[in-house]
N, C-alpha and C positions, 0 to 999 in steps of 0.2 A: 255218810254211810260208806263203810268199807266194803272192799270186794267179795269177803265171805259173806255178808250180809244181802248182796246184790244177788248174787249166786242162789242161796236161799230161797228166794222169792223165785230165779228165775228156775230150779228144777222143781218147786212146789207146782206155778204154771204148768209146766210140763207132762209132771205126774198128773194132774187135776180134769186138765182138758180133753174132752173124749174126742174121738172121729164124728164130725158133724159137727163139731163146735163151729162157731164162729173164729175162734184165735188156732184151732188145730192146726199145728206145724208153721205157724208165724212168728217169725221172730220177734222177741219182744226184750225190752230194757226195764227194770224198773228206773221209776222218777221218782216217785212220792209213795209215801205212804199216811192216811189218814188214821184216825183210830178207829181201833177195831177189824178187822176182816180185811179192809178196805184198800186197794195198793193203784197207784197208776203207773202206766207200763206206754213210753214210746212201742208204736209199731214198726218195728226195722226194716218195711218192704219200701221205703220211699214213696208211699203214700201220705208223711207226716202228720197221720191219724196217730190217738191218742187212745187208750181204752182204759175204764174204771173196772179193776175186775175185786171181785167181792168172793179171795178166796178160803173156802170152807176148811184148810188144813189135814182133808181127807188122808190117809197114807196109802188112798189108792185111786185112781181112775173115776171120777165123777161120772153120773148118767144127766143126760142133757133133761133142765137145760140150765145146769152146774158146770163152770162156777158163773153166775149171774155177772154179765159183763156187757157196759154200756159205753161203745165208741163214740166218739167226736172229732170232727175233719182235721182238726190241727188244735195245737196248745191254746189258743188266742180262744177258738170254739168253748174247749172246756174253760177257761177261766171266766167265760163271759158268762156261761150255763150251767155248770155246777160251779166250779169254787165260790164264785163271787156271789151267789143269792143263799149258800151253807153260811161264809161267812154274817151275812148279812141274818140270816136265820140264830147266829150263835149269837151275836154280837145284841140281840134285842133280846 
């Protein structure tokens, strides 16, 4: 993934997330992206939390409690909780 690509994701974030959100004004990276909606995004405060956010492409300002986004302590958390039991959901 290139850097306009990264970029993308991260002022979509930005735009998306209202006051109250849980990510409002947190720095975030994207990692991944699944299909569909779906992106994971390191959290940049040195917490080395993770978050799946599920976002809607709005071109404005979402009301909570948009965009639908579900933390995990660390990468090793999400792989063990969602990646690895989706995969296993695809793969059968």
């Amino acid at each position: 993934m290139d850097n306009q690509f990264h970029e993308t994701f991260a002022r979509q974030l930005a735009l998306e997330v209202p006051p109250g959100h849980e990510l409002f004004e947190l720095p975030a990276r994207l990692i991944g992206r699944g299909l569909g909606d779906d992106a994971l995004f390191e959290i940049l405060d040195g917490s080395g939390r993770v978050a799946v956010v599920h976002l809607t492409w709005s071109k404005s300002r979402e009301r909570l409690p948009w965009p639908i986004t579900v933390f995990y302590t660390d990468m090793e958390n999400w792989i063990e909780t969602c990646m690895l039991p989706e995969h296993q959901e695809w793969a059968n």
